[in-house]
Backbone of each chain as nested JSON, in Angstrom:
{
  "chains": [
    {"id": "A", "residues": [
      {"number": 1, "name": "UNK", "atoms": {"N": [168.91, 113.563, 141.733], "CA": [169.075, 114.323, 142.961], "C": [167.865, 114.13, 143.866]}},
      {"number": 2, "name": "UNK", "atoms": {"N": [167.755, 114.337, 144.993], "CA": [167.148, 114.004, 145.883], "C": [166.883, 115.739, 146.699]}},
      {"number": 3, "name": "UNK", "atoms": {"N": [165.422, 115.853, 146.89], "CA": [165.01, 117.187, 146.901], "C": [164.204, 116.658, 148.324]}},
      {"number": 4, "name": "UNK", "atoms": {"N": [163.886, 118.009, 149.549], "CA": [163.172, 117.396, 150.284], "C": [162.243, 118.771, 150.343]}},
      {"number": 5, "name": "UNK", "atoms": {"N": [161.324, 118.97, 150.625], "CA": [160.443, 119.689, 150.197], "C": [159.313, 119.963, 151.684]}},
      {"number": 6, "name": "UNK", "atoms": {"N": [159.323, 121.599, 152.279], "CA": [158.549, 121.598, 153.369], "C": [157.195, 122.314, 152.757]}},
      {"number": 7, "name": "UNK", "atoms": {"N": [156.028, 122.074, 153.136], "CA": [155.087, 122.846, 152.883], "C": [154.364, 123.411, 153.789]}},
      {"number": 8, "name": "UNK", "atoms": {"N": [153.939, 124.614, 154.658], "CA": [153.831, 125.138, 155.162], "C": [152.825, 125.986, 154.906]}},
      {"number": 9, "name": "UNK", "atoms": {"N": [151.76, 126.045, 156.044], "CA": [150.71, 127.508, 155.663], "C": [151.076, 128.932, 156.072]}},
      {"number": 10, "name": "UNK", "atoms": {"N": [150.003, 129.351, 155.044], "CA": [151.107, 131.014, 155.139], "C": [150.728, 131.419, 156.453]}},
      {"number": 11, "name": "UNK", "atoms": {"N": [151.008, 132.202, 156.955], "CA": [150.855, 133.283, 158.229], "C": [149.706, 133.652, 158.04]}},
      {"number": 12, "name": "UNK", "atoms": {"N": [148.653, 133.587, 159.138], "CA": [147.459, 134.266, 159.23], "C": [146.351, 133.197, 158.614]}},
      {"number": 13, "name": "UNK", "atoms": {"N": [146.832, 131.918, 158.23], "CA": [146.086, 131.069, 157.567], "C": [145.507, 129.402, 158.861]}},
      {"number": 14, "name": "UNK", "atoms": {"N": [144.224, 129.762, 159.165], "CA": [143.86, 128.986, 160.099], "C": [144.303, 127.836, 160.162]}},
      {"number": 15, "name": "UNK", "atoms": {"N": [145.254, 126.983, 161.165], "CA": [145.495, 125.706, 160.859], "C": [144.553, 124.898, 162.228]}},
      {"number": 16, "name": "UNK", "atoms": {"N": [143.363, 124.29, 161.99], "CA": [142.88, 123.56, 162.927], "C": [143.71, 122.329, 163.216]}},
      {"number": 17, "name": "UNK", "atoms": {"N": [144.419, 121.779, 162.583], "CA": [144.632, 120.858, 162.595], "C": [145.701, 121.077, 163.738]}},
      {"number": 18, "name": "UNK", "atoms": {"N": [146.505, 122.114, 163.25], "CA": [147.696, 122.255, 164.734], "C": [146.823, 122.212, 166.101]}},
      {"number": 19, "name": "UNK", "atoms": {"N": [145.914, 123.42, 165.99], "CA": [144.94, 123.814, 167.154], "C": [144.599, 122.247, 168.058]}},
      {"number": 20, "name": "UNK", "atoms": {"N": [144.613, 121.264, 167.053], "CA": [144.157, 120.221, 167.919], "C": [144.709, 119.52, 168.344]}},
      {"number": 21, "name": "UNK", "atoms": {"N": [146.007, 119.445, 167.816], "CA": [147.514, 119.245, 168.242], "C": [147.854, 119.646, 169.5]}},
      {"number": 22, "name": "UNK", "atoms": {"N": [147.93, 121.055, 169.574], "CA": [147.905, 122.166, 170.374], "C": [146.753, 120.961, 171.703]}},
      {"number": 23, "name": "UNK", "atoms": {"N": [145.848, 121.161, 171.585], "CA": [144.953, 121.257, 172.649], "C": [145.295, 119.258, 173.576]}},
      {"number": 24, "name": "UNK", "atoms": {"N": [145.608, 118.783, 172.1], "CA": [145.783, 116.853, 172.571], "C": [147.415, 117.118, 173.75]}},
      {"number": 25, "name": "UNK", "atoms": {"N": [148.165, 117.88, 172.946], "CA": [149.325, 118.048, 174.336], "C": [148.916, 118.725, 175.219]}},
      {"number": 26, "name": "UNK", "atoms": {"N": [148.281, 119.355, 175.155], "CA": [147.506, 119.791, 176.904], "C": [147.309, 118.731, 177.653]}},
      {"number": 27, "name": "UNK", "atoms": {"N": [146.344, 118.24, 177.015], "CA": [145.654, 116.856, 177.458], "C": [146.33, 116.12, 178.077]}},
      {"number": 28, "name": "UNK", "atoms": {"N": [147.222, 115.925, 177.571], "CA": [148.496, 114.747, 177.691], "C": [149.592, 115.282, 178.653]}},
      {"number": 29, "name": "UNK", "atoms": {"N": [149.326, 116.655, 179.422], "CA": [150.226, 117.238, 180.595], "C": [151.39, 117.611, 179.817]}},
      {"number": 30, "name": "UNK", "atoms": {"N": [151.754, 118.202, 178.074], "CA": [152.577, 119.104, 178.183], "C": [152.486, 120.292, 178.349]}},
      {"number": 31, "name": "UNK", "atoms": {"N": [152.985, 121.056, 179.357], "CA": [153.109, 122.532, 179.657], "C": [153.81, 123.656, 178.461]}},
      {"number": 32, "name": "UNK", "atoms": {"N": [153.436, 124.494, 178.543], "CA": [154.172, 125.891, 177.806], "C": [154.389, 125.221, 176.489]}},
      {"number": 33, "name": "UNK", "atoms": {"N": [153.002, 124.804, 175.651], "CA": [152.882, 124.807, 174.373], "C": [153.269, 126.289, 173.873]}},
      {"number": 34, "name": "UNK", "atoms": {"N": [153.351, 126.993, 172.803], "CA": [153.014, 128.35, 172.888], "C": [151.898, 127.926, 171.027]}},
      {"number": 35, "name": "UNK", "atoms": {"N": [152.35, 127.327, 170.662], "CA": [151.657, 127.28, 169.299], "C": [152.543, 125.925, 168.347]}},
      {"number": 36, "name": "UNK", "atoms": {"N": [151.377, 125.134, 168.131], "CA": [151.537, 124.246, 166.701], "C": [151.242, 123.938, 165.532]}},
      {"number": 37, "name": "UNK", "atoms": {"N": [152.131, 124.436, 164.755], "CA": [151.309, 124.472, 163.081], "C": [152.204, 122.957, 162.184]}},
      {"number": 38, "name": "UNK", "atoms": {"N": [151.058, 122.701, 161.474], "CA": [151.047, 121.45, 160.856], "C": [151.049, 121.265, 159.111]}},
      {"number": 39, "name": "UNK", "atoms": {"N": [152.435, 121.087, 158.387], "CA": [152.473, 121.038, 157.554], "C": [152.475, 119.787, 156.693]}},
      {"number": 40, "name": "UNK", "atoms": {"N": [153.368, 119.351, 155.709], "CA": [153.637, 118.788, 154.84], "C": [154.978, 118.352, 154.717]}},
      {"number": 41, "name": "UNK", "atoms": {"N": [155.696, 117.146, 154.18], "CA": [157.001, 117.25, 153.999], "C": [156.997, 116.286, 152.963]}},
      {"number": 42, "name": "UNK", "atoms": {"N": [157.793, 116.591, 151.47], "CA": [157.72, 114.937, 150.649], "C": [159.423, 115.012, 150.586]}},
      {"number": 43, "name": "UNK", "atoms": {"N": [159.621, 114.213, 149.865], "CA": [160.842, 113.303, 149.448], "C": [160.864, 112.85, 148.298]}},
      {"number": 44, "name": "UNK", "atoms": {"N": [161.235, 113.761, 147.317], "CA": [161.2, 113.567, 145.883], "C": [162.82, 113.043, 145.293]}},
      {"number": 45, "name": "UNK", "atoms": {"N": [162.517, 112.155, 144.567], "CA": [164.119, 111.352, 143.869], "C": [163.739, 112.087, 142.624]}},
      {"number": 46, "name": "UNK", "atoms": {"N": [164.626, 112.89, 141.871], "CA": [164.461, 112.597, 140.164], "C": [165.93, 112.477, 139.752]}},
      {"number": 47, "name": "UNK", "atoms": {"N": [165.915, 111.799, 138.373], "CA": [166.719, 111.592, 137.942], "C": [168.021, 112.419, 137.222]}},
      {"number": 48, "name": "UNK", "atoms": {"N": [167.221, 113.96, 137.175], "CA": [168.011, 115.161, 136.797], "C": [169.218, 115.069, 137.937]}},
      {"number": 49, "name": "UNK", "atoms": {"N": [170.161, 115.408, 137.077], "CA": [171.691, 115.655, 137.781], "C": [172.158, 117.317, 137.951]}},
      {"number": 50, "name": "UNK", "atoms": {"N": [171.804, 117.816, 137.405], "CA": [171.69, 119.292, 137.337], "C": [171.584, 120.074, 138.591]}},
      {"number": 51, "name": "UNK", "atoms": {"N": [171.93, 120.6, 139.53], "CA": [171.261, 121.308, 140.429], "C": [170.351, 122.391, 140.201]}},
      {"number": 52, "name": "UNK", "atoms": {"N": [170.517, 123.201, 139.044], "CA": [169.968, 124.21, 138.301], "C": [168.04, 123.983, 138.554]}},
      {"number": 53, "name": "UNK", "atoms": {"N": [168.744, 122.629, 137.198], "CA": [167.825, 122.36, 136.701], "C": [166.86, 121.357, 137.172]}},
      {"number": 54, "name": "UNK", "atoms": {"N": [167.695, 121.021, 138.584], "CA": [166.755, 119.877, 139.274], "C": [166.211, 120.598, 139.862]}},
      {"number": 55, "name": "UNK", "atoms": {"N": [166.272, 121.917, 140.504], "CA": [165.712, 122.894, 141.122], "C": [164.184, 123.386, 140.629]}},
      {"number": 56, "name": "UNK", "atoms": {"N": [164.632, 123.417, 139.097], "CA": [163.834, 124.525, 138.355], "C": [162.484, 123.308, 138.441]}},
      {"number": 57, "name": "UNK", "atoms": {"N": [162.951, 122.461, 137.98], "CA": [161.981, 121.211, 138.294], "C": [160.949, 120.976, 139.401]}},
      {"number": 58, "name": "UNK", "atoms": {"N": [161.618, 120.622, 140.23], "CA": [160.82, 120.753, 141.355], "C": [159.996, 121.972, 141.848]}},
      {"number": 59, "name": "UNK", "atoms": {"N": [160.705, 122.947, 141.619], "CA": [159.543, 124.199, 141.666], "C": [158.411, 124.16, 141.074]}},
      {"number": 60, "name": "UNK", "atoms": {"N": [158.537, 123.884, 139.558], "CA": [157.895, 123.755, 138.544], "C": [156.44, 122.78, 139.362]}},
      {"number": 61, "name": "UNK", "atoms": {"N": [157.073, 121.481, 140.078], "CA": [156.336, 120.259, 140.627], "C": [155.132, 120.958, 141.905]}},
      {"number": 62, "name": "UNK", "atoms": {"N": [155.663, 121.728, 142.712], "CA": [155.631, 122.894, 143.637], "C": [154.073, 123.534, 143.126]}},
      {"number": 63, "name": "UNK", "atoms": {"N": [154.767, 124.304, 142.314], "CA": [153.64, 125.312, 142.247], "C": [152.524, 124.476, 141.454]}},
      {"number": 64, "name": "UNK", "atoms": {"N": [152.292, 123.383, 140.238], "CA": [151.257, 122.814, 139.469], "C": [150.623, 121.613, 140.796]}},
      {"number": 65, "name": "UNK", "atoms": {"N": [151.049, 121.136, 141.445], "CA": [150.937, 119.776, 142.081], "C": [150.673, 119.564, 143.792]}},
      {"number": 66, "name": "UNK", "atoms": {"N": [152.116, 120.074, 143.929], "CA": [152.217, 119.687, 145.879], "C": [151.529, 120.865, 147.205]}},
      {"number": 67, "name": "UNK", "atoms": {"N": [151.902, 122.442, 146.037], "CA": [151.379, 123.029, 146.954], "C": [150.135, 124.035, 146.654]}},
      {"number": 68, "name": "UNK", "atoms": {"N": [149.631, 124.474, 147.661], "CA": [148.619, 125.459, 147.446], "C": [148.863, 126.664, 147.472]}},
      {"number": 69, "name": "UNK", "atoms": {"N": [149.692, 127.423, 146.412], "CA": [150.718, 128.386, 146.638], "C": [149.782, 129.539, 147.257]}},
      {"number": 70, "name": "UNK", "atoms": {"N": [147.816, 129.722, 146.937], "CA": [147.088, 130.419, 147.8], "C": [147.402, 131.131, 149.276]}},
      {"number": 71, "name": "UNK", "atoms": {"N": [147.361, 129.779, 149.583], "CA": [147.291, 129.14, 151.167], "C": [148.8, 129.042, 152.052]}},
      {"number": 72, "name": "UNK", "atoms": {"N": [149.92, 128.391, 150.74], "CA": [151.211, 127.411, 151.411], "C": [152.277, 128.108, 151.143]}},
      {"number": 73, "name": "UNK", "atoms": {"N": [152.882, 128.33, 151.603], "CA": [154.506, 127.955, 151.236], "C": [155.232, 127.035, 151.531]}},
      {"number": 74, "name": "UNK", "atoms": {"N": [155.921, 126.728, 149.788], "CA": [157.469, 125.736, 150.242], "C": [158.446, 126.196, 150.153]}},
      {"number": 75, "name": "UNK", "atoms": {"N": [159.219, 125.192, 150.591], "CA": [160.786, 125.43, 150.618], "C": [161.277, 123.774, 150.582]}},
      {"number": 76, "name": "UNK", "atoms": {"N": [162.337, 124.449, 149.208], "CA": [163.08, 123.423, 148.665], "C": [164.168, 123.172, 149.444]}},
      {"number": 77, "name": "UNK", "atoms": {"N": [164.95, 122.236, 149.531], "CA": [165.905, 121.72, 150.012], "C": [166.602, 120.569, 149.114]}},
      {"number": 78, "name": "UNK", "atoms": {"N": [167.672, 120.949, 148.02], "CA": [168.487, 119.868, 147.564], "C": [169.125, 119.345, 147.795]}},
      {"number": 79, "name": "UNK", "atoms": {"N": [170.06, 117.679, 147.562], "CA": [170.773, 116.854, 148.005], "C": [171.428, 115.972, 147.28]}}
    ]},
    {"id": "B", "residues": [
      {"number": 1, "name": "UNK", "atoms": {"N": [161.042, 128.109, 172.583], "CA": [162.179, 127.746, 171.663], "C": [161.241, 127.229, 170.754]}},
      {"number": 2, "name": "UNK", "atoms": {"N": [161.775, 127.014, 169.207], "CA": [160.551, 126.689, 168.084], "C": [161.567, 125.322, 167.625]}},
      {"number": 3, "name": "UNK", "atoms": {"N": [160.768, 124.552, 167.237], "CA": [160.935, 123.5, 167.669], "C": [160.591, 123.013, 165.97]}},
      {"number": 4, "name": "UNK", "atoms": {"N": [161.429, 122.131, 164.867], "CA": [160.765, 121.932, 163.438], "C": [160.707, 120.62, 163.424]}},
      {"number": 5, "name": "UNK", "atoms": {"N": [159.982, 119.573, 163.36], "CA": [159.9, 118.248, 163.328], "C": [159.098, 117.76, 162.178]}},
      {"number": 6, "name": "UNK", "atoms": {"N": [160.046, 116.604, 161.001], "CA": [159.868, 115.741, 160.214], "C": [159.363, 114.753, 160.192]}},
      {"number": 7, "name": "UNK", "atoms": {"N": [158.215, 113.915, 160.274], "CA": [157.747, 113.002, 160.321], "C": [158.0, 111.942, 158.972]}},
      {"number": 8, "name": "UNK", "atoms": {"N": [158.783, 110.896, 158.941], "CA": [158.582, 110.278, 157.814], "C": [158.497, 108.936, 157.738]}},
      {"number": 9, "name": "UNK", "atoms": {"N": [157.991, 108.383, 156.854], "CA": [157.319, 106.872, 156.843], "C": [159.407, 105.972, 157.185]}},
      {"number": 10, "name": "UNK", "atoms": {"N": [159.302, 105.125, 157.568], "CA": [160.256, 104.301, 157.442], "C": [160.465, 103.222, 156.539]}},
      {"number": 11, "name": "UNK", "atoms": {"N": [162.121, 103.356, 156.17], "CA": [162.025, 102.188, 154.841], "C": [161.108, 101.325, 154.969]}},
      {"number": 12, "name": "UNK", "atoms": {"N": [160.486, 100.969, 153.457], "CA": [159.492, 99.452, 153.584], "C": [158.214, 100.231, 154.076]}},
      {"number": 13, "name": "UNK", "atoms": {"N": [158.178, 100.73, 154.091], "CA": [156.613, 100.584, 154.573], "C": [156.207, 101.638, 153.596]}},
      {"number": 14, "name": "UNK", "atoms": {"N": [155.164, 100.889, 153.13], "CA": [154.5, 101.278, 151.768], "C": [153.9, 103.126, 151.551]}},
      {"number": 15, "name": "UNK", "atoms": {"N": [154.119, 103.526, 150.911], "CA": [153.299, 104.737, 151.177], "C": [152.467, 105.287, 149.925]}},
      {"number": 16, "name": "UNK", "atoms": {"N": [151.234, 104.591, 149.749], "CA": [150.319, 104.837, 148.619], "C": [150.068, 106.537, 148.148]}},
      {"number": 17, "name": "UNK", "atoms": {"N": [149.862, 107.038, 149.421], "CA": [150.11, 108.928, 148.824], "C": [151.088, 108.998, 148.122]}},
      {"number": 18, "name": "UNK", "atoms": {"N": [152.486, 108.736, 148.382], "CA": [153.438, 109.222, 147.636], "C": [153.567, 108.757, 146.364]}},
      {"number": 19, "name": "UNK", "atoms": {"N": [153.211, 107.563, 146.378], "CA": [152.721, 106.599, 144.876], "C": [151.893, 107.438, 143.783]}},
      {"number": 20, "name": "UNK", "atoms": {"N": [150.363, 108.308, 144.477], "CA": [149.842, 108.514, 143.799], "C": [150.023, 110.036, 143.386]}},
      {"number": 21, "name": "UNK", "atoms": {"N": [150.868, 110.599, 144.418], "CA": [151.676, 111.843, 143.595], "C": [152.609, 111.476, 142.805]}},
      {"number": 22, "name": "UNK", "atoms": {"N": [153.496, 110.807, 142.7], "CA": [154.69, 109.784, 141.746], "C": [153.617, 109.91, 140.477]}},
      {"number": 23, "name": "UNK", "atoms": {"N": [152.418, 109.684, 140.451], "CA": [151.941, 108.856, 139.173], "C": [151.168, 110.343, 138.664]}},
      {"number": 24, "name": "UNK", "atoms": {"N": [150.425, 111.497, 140.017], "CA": [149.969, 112.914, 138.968], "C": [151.384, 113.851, 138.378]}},
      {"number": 25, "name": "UNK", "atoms": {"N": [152.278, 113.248, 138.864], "CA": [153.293, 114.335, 138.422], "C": [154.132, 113.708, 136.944]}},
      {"number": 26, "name": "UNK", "atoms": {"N": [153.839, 112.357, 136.857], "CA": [153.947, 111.703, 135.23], "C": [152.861, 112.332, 134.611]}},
      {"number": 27, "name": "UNK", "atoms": {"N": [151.553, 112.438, 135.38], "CA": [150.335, 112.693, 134.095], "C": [150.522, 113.868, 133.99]}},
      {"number": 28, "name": "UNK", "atoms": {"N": [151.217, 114.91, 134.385], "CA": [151.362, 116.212, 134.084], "C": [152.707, 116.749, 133.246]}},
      {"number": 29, "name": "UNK", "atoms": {"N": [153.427, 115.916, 132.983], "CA": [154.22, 115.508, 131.908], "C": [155.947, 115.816, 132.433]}},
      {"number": 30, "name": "UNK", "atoms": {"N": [156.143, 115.781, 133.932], "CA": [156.853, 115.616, 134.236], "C": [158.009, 114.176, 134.105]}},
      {"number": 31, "name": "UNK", "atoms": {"N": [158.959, 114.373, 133.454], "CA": [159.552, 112.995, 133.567], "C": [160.705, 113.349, 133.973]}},
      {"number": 32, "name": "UNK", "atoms": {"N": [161.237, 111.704, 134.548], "CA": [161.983, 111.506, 135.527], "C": [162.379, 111.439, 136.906]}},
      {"number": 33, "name": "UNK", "atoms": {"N": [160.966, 111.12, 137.523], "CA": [160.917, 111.107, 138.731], "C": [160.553, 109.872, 139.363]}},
      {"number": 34, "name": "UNK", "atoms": {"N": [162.138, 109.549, 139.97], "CA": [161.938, 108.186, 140.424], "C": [161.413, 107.607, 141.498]}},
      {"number": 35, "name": "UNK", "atoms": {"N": [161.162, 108.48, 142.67], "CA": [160.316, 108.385, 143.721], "C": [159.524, 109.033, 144.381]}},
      {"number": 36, "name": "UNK", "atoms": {"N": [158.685, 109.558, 145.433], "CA": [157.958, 110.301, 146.174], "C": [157.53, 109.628, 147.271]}},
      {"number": 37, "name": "UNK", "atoms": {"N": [158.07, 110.289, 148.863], "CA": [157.841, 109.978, 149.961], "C": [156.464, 111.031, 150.157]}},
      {"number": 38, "name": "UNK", "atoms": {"N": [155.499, 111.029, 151.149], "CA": [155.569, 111.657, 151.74], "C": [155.457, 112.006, 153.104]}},
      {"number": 39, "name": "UNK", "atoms": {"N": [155.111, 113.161, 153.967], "CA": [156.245, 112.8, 155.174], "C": [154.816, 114.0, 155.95]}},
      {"number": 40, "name": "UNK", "atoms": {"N": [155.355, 114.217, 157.35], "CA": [154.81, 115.24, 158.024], "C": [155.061, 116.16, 158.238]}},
      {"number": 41, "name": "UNK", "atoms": {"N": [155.307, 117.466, 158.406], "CA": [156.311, 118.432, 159.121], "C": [155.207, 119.397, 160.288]}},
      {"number": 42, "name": "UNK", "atoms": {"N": [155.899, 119.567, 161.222], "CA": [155.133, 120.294, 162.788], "C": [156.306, 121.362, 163.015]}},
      {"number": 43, "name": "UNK", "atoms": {"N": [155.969, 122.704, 163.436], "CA": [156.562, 123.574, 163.955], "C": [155.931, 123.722, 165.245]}},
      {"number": 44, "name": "UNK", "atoms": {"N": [156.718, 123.727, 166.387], "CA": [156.054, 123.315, 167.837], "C": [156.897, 124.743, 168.725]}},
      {"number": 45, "name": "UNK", "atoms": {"N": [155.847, 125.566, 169.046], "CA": [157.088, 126.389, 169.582], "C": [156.504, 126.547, 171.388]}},
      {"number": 46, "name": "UNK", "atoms": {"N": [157.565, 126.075, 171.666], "CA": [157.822, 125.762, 173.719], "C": [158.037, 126.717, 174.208]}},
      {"number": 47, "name": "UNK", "atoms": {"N": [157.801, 127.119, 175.539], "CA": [158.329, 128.152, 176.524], "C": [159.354, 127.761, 177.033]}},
      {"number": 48, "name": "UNK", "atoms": {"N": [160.308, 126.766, 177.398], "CA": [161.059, 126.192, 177.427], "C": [162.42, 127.301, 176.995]}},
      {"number": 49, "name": "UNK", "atoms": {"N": [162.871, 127.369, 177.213], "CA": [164.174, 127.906, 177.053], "C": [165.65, 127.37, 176.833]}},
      {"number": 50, "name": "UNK", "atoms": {"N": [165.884, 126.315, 178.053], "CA": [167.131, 125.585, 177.843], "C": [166.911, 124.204, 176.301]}},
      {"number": 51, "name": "UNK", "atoms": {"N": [168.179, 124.631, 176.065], "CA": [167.433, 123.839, 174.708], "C": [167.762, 121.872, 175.019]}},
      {"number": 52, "name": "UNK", "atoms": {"N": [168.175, 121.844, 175.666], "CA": [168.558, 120.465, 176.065], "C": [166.952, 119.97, 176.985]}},
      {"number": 53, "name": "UNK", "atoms": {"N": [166.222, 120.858, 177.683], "CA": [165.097, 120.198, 177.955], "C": [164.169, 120.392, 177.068]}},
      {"number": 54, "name": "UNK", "atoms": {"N": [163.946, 121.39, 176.082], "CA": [162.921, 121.332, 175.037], "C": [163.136, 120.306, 174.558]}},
      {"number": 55, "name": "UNK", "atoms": {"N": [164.643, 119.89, 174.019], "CA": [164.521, 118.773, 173.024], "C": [163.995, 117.246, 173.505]}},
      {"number": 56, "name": "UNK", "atoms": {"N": [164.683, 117.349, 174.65], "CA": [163.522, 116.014, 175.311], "C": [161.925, 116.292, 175.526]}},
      {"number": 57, "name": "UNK", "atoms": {"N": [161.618, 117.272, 176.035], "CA": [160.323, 117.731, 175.631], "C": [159.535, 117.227, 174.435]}},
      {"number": 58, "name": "UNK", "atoms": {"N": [160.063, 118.418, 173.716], "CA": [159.841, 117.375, 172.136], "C": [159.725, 116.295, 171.919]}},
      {"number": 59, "name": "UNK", "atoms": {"N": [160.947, 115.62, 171.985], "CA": [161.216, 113.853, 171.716], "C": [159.827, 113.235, 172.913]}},
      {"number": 60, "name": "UNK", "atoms": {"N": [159.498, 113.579, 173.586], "CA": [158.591, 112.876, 174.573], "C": [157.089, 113.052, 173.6]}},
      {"number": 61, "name": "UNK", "atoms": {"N": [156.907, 114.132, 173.105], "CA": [155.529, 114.559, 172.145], "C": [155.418, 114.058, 171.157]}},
      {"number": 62, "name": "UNK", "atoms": {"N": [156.679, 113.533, 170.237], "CA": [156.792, 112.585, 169.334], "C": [156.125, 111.701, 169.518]}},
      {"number": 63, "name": "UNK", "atoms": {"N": [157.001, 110.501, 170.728], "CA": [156.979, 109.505, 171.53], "C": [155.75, 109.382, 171.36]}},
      {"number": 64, "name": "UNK", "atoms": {"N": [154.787, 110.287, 171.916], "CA": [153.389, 110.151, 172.873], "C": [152.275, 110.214, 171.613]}},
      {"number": 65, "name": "UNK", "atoms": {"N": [152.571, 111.373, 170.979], "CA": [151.345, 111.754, 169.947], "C": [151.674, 111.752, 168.574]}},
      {"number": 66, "name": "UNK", "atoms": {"N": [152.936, 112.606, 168.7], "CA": [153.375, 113.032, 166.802], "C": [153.36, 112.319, 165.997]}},
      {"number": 67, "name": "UNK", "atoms": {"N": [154.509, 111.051, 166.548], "CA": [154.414, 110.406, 165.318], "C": [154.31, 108.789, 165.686]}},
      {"number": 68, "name": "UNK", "atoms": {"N": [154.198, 107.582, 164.789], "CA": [153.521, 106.738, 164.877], "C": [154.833, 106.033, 164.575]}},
      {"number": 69, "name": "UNK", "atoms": {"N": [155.684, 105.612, 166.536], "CA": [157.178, 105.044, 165.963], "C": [157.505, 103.5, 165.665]}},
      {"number": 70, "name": "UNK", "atoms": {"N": [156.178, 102.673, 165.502], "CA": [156.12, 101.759, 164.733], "C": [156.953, 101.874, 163.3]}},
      {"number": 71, "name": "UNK", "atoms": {"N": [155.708, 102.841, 162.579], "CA": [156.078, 103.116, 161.083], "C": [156.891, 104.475, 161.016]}},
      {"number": 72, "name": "UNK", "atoms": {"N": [157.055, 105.033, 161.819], "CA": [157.426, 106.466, 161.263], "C": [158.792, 106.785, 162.145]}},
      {"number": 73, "name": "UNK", "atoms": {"N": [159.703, 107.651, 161.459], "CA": [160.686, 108.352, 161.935], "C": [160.268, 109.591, 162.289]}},
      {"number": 74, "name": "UNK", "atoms": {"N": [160.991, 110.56, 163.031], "CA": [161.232, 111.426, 163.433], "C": [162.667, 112.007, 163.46]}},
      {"number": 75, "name": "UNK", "atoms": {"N": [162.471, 113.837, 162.946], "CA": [163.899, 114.375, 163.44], "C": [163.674, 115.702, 163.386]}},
      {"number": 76, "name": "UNK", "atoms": {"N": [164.091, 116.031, 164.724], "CA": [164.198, 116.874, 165.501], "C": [165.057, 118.072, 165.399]}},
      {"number": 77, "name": "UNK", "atoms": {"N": [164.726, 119.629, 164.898], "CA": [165.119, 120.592, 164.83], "C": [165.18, 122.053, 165.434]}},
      {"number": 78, "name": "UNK", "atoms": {"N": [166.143, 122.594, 166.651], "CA": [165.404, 123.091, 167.289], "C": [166.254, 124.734, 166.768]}},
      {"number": 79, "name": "UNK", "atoms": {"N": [165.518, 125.842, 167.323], "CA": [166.115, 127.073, 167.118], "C": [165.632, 128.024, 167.74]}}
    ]}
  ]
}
């Protein structure tokens, strides 16, 4: 199954990286930014057929590996 | 309007990050995982209102800054 996976910082969690995002479309004459936050996205294949259990998996992948559950939230998406 | 955009490498073109998560998520004794992209994700939120000019909006910020449309795709989510 084929999982796509967003990672995202939590609310209230400084993202400079948008901020500069944010500030380069100024630059560049786009108007009525209001805010840009800058995450993560992977594209995981595994071979589990399961939805269950391809799920449970990838969570599993989630919380030890991809994200900073501190800081991030994900969200799974199966396929 | 908030605006969710995917950044992802395009077939063929190599992507050593995703390789070297592919290879910590074997050393952590995950098996069966046959691939790993990984990708960008931006939440962009516009003053914009009509959603037919945000989305060109958008698509123009891609174009210009987001993403790199040599190697990279884009897709566009608006709400």
């Amino acid at each position: 199954m084929k999982a796509k996976i967003k990672v995202t910082l939590k609310n209230g969690v400084l993202d400079p990286q948008g901020k500069a995002i944010e500030g380069a479309l100024g630059s560049l004459g786009f108007a009525g930014v209001n805010s840009v936050r800058q995450g993560k996205f992977f594209e995981i294949d595994v071979a589990e057929i399961d939805k269950s259990k391809a799920h449970e998996a990838i969570k599993q992948m989630c919380e030890k590996l991809i994200a900073n559950t501190v800081i991030e939230n994900y969200d799974i998406e199966l396929s």
